[in-house]
Backbone as JSON, one array per atom type, in Angstrom:
{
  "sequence": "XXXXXXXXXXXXXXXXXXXXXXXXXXXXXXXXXXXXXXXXXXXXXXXXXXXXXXXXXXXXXXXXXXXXXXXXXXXXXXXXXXXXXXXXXXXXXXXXXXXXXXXXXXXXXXXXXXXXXXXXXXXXXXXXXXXXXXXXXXXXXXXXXXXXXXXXXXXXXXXXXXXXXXXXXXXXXXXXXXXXXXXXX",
  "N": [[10.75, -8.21, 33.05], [10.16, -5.67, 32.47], [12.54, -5.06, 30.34], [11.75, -6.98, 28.44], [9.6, -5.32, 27.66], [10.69, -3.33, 26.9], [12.48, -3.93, 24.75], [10.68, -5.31, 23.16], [9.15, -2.67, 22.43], [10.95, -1.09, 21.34], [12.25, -3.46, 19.19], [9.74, -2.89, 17.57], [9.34, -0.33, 16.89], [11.64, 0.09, 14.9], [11.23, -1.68, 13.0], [8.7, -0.57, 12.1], [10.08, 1.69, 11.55], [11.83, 0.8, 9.25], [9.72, -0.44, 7.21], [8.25, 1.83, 6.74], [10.99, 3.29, 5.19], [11.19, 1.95, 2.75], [8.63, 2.03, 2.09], [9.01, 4.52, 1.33], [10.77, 4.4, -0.14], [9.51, 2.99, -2.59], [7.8, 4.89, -3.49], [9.4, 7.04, -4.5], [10.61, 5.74, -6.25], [8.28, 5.02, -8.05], [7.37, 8.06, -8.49], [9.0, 8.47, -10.58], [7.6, 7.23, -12.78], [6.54, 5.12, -15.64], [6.32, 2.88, -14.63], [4.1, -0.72, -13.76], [1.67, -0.82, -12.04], [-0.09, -3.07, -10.19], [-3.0, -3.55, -8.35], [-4.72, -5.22, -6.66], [-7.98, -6.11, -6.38], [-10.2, -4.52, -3.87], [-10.99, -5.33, -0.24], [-13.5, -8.3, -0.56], [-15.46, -10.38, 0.61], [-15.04, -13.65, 1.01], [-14.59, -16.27, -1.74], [-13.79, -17.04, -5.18], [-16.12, -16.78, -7.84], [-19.92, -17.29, -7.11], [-21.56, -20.11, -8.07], [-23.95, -19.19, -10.25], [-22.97, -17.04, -11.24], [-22.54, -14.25, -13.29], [-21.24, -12.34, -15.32], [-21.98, -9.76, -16.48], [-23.85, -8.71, -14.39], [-24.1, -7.8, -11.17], [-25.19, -8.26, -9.1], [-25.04, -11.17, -9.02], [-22.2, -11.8, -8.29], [-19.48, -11.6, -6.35], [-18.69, -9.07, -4.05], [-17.57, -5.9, -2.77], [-17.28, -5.07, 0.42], [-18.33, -3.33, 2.86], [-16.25, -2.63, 4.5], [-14.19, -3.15, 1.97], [-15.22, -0.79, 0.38], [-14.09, 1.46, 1.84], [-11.14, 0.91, 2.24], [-10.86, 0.84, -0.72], [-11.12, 3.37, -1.16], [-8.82, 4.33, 0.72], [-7.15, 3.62, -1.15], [-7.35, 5.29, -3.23], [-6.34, 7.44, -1.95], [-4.05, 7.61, -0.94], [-2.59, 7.38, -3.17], [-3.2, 10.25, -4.05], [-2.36, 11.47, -2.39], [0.18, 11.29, -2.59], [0.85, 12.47, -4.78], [1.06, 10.56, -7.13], [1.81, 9.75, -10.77], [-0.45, 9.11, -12.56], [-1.28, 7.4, -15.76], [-3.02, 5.94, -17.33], [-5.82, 4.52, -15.82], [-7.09, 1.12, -15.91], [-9.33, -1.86, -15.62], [-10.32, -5.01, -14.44], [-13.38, -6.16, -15.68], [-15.04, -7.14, -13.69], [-17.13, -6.77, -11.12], [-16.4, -6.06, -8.78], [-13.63, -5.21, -9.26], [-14.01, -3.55, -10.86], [-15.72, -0.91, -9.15], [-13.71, -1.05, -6.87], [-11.88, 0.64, -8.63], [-13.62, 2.97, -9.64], [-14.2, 3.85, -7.07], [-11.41, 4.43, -5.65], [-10.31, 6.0, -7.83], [-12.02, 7.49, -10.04], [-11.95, 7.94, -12.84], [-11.66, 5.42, -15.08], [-10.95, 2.69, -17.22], [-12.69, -0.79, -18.68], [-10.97, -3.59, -18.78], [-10.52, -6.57, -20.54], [-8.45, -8.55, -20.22], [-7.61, -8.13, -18.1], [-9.51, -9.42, -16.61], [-10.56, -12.38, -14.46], [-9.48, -15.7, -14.38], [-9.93, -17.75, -12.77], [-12.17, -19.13, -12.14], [-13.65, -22.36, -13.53], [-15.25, -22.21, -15.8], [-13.94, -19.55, -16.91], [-11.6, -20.12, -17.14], [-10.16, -21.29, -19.48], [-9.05, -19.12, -20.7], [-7.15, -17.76, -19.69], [-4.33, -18.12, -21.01], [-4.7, -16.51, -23.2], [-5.36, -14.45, -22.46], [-3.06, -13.49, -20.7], [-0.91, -13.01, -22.74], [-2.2, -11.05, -24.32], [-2.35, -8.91, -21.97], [0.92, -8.57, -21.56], [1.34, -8.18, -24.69], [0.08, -5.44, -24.59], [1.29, -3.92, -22.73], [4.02, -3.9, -23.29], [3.57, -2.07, -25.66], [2.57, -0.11, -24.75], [3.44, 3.04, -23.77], [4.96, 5.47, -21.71], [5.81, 7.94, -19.22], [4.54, 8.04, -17.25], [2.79, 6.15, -14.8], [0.93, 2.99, -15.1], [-2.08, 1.68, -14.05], [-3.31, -0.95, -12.94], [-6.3, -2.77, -12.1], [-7.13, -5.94, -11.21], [-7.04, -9.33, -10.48], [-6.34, -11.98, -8.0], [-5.81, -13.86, -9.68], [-4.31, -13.21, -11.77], [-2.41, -11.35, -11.13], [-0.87, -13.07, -9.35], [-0.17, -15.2, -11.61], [1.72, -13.49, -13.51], [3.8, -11.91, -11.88], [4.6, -14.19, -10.28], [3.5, -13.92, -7.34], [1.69, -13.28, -4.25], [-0.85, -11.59, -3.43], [-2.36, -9.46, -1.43], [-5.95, -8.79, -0.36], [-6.74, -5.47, -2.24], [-3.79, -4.79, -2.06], [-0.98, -3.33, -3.57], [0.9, -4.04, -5.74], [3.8, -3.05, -7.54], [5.61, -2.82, -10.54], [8.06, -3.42, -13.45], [7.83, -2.77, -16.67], [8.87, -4.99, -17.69], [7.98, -7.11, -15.78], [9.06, -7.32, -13.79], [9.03, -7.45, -10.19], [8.75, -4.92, -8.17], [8.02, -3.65, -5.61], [5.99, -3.85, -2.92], [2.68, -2.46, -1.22], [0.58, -2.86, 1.29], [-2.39, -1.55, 1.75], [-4.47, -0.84, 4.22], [-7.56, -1.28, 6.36]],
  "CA": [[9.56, -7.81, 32.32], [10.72, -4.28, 31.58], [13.48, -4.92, 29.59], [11.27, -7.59, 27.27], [8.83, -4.46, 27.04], [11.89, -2.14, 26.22], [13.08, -4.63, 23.67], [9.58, -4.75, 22.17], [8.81, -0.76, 21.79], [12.19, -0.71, 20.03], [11.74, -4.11, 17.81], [8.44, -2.43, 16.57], [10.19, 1.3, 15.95], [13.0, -0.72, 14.04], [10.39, -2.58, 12.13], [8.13, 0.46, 11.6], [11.29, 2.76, 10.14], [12.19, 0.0, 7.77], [9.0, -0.24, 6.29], [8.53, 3.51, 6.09], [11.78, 3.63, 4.01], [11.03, 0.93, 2.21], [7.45, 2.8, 1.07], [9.4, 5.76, 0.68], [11.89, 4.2, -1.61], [9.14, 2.59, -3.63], [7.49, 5.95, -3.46], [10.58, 7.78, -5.01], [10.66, 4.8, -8.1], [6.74, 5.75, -8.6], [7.73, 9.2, -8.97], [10.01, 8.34, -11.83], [6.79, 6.73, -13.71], [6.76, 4.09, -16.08], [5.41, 1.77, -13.68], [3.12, -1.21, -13.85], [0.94, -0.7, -10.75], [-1.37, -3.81, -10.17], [-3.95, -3.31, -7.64], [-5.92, -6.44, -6.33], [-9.57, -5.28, -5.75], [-10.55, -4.45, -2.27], [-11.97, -6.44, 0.19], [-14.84, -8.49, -1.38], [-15.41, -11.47, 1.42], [-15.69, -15.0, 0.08], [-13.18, -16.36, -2.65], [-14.02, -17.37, -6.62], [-17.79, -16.14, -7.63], [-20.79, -17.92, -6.54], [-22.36, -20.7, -9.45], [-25.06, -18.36, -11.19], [-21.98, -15.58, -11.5], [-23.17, -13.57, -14.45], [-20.24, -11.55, -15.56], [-23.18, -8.42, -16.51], [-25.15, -8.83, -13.29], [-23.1, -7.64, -10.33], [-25.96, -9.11, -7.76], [-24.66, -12.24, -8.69], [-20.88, -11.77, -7.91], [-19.21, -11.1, -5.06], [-18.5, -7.45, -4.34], [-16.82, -5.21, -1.95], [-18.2, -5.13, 1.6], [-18.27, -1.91, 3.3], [-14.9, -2.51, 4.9], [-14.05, -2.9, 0.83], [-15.15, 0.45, -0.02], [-12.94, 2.4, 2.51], [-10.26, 0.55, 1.73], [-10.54, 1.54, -1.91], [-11.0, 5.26, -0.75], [-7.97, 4.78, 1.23], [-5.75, 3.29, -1.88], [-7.16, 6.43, -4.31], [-6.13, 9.25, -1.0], [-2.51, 6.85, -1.41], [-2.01, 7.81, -4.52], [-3.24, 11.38, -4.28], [-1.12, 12.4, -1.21], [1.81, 10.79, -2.68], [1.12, 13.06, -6.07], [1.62, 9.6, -7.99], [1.2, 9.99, -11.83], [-1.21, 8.08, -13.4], [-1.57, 7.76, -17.12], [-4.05, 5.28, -17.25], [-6.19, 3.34, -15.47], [-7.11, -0.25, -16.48], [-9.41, -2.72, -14.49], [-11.17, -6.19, -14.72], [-14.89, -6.32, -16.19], [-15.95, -7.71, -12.52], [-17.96, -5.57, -10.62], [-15.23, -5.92, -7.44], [-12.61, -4.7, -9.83], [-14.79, -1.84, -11.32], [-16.11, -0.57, -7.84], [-12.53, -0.76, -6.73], [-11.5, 1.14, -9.84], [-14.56, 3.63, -9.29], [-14.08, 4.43, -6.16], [-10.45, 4.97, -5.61], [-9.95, 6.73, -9.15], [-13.11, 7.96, -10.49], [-11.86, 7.41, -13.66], [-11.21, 3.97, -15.69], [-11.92, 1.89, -18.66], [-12.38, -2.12, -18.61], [-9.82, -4.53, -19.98], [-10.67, -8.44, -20.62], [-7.36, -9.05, -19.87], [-7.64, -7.83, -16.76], [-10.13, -10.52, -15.71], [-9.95, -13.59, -13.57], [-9.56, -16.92, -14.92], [-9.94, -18.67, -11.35], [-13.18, -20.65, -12.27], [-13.36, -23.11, -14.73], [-15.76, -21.23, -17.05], [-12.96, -18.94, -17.75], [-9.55, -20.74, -17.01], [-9.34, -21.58, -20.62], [-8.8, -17.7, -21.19], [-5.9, -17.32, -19.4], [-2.98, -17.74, -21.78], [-4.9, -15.48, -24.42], [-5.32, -12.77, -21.43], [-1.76, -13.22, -20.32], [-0.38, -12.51, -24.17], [-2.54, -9.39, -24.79], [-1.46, -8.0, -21.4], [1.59, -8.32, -22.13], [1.57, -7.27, -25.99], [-0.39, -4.24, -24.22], [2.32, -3.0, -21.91], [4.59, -4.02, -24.78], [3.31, -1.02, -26.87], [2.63, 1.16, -23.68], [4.91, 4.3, -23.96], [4.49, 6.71, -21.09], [6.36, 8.68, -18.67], [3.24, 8.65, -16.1], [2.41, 5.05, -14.22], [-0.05, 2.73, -15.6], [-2.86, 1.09, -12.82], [-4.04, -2.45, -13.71], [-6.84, -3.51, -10.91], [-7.59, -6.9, -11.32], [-8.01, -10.34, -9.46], [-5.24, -12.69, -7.46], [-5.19, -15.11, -9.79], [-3.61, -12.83, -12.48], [-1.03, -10.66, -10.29], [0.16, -14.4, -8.8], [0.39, -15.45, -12.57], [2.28, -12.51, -14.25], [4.27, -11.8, -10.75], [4.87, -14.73, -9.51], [3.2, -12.89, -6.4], [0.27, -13.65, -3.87], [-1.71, -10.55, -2.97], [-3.63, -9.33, -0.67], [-7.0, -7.71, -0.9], [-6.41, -4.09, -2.0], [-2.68, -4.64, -1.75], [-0.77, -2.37, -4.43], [2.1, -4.53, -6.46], [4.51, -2.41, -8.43], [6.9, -3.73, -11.53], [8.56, -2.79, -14.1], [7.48, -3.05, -17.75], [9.33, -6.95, -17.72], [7.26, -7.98, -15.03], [10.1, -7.74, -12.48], [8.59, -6.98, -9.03], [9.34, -3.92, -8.01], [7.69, -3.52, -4.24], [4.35, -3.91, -2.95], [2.35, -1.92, -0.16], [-0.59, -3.35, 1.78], [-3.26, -0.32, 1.76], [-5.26, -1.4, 5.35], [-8.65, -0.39, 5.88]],
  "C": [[9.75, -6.45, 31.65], [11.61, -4.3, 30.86], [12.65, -5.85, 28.41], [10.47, -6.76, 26.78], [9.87, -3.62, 26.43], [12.24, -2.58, 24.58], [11.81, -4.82, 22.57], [9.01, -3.8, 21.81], [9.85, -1.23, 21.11], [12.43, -1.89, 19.03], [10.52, -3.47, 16.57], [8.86, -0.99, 16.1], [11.41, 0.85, 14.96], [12.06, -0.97, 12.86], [9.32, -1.39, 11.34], [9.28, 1.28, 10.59], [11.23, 1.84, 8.78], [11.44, -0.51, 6.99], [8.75, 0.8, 5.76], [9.44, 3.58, 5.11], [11.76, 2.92, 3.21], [9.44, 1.05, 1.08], [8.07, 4.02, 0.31], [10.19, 5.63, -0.43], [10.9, 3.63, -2.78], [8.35, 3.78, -4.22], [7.95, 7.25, -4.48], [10.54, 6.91, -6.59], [8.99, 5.23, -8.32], [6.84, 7.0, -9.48], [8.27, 9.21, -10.55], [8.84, 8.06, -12.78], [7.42, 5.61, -14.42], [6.73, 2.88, -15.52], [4.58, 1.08, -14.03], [2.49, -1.41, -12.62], [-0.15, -1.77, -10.52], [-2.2, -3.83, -8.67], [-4.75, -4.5, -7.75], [-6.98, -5.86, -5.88], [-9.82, -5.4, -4.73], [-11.33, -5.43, -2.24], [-13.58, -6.9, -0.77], [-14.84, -10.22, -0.48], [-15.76, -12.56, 0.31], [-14.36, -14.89, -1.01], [-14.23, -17.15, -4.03], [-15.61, -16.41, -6.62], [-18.41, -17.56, -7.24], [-21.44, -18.8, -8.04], [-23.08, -19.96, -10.11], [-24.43, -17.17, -11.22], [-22.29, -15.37, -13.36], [-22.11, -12.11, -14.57], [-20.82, -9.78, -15.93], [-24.12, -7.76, -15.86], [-24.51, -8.82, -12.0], [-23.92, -8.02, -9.05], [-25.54, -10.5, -7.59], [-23.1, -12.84, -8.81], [-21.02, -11.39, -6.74], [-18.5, -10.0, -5.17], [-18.28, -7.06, -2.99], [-17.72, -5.1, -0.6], [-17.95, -3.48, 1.92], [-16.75, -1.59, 4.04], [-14.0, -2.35, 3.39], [-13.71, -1.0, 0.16], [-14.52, 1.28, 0.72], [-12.14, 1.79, 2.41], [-10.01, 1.37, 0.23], [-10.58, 2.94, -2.06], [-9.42, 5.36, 0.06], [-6.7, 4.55, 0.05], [-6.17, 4.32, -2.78], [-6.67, 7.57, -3.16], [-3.8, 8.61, -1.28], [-2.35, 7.63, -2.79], [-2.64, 9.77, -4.89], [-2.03, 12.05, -3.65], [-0.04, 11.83, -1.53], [1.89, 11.58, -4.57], [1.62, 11.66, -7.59], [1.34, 9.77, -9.2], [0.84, 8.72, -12.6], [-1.28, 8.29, -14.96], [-2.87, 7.27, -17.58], [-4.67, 4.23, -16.04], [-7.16, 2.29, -15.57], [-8.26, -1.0, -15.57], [-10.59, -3.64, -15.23], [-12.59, -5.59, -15.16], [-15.41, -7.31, -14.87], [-16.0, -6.64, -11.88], [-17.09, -5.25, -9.33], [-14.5, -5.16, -7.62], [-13.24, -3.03, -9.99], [-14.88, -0.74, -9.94], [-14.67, -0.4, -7.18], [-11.87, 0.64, -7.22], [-12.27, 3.07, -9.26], [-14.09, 4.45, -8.06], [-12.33, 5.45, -5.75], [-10.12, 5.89, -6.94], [-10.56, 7.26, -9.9], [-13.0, 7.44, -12.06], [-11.21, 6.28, -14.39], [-11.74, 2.96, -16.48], [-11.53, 0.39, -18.07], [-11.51, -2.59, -19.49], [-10.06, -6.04, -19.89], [-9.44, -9.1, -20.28], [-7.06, -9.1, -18.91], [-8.43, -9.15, -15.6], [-10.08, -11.49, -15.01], [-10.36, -14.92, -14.59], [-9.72, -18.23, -13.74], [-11.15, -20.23, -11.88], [-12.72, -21.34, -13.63], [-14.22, -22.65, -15.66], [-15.01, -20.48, -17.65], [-11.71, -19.66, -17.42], [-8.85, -20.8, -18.62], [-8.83, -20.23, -21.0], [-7.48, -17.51, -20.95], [-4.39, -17.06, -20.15], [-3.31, -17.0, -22.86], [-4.36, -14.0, -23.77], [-3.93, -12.48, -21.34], [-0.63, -12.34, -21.91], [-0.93, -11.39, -24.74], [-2.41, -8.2, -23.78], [-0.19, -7.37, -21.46], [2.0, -7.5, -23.74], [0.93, -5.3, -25.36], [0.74, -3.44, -23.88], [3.23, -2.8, -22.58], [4.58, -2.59, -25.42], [3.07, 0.24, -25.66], [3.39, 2.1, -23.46], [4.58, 5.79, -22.72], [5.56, 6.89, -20.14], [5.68, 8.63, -17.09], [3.26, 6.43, -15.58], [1.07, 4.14, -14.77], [-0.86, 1.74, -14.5], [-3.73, 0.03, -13.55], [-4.91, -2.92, -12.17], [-7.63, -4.3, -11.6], [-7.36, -7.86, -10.33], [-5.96, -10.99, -8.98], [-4.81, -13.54, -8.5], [-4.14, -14.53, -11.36], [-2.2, -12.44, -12.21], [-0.37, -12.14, -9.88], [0.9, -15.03, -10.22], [2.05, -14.61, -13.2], [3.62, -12.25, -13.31], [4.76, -12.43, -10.19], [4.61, -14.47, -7.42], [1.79, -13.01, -5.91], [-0.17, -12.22, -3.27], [-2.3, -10.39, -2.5], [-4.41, -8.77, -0.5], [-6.78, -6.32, -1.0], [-5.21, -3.92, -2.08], [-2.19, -3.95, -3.57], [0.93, -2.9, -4.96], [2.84, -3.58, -7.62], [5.69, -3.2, -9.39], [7.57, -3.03, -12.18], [7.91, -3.41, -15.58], [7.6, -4.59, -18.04], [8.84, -7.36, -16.94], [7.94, -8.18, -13.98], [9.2, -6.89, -11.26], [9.39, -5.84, -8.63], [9.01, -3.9, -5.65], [6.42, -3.58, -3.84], [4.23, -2.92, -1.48], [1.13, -2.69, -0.3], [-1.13, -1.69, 1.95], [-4.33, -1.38, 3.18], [-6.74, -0.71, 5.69], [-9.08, -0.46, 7.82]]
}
């Protein structure tokens, strides 16, 4: 019994380091800038919106719970205490995204491109959205990191990449995955 506890303290200090360096190295490529940073919007329980979702009327979406909003306080103190440079930041026209946006970053403009195409009211959008994100980043010229918070069903598109609430996907201008961190609340 003591040696399977021995062997599990030191599996989990093994496992702990090599994520540590593994933030720290994505940490170090941040630094550099020129980053595409996508940010899935914090917790917001429940999955797609609710039928009478009113894209202008954030009572009738689904929106960040209170476990949500410290989360998104903990992914804007992430990016303070790690001095990350932002140039811009970007985020869906849903009130999850915004509030996300809001909270962790105070400042941030909406992007339609940013949005979710999950339901079938918007699905047909998707290959417009996907082609003006792209042409966006396309023309994007900075030195500093650019922060896109929007929905799963974009980051899985663009990424090839499932996300998890709040979780913090990094790329490169081509869309190559760079590293992700889970932000935990």
């Amino acid at each position: 019994m003591k040696f399977l506890r021995f062997f599990l303290i030191i599996f989990i200090s093994l496992i702990t380091t090599v994520k540590a360096d593994l933030n720290k190295k994505l940490i170090n490529q941040l630094e550099e800038g020129g980053k595409l940073i996508f940010i899935r919007h914090a917790y917001a329980p429940g999955s797609g919106d609710p039928d009478n979702f009113n894209l202008n009327d954030c009572s009738t979406q689904r929106n960040l719970s209170k476990e949500g909003q410290r989360q998104a306080e903990y992914i804007g103190k992430f990016f303070r205490n790690n001095k990350v440079k932002i140039d811009k930041v970007l985020s869906s026209e849903w009130c999850r995204c915004k509030e996300t946006a809001q909270i962790a970053f105070k400042n941030f403009s909406t992007n339609n491109f940013l949005n979710s195409f999950y339901s079938s009211k918007y699905a047909k959008n998707k290959d417009k959205q996907i082609k003006m994100l792209k042409n966006y980043v396309k023309k994007f010229k900075s030195d500093k990191n650019l922060i896109l918070i929007t929905h799963y069903v974009l980051i899985s598109e663009v990424l090839n990449y499932a996300p998890s609430s709040g979780e913090i996907v990094v790329s490169d201008k081509n869309f190559n995955m760079i590293g992700n961190i889970e932000i935990n609340y």
